[in-house]
N, C-alpha and C positions, 0 to 999 in steps of 0.2 A: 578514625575521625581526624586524625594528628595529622596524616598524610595530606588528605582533602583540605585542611584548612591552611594546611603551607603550601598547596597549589594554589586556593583560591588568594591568599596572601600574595603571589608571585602573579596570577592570570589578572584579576582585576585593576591596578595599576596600567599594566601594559594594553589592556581595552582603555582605560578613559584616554589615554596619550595617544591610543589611534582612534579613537574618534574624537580627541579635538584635533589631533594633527587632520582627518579629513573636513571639519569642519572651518579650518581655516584654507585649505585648499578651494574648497567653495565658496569663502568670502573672497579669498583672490581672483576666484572667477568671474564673480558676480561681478568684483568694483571692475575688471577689468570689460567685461560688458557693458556696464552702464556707462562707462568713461566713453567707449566708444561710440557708445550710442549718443550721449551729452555731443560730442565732435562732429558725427553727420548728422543729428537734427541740424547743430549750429550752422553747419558749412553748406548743408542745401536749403533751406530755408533764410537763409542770412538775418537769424534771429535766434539768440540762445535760450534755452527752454525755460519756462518759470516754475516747471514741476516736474516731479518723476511722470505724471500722469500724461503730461503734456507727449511724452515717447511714444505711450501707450496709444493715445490719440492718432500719431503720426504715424502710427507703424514702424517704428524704432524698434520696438517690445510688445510682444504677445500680453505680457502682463510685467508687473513689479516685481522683483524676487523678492521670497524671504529673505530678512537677515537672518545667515544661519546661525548667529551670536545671540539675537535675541529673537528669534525664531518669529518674526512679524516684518510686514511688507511695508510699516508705518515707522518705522524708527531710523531710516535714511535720514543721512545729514544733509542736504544739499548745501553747496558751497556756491554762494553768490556773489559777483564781482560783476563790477560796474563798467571794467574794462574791456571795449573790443576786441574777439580773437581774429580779425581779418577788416579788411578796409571795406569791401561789403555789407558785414554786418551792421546791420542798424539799430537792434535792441540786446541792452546787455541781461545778463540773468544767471543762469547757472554755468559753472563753467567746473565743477568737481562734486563727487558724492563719499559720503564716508562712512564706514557703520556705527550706529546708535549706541553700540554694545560699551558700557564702563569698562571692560575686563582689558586684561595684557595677554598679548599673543605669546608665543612661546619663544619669539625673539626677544621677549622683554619689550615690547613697544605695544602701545595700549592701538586696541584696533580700529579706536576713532580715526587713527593718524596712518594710518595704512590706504 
């Protein structure tokens, strides 16, 4: 029993570290999806989006991803700014998304700001 419970002592640790280490590789994916997608709605439509839904609408995005931090498609930050990304554009709106999650990544930088 002594044995088993100084493995499971050394295995569980190193499971929750890889699966937040993959859980923040899929927030990096995501934001860097949705960031992309915020850019070409903006830049072919010459109108910045006013919702994540609004992608969805457009064909940007099959769907909303979950945040994998707080495991819901509804806790996206959208970051809105009033400033034009192009001389074209003529409505301002979303121009950055963040995740909803309170926690700290394991760079020590809270994942809102990622």
């Amino acid at each position: 029993m002594l044995i088993i419970a100084i493995l499971a002592a050394i295995a569980v640790p190193a499971y929750v570290s890889s699966i937040r280490a993959a859980r923040e590789a899929v927030l990096k994916e995501d934001l860097h999806v949705l960031r992309d997608a915020i850019d070409s709605y903006t830049n072919d439509k010459n109108k910045a989006p006013q919702t994540l839904d609004d992608l969805v609408t457009g064909g940007y995005l099959k769907s909303v991803p979950l945040d994998p931090m707080t495991h819901s498609e509804t806790t996206w930050v959208p970051t809105m700014d009033d400033t034009l990304q192009n001389v074209d554009q003529t409505d301002p709106g979303m121009t950055d998304v963040h995740s909803g999650s309170d926690q700290v990544g394991g760079d020590g930088q809270p994942y809102s700001t990622w």
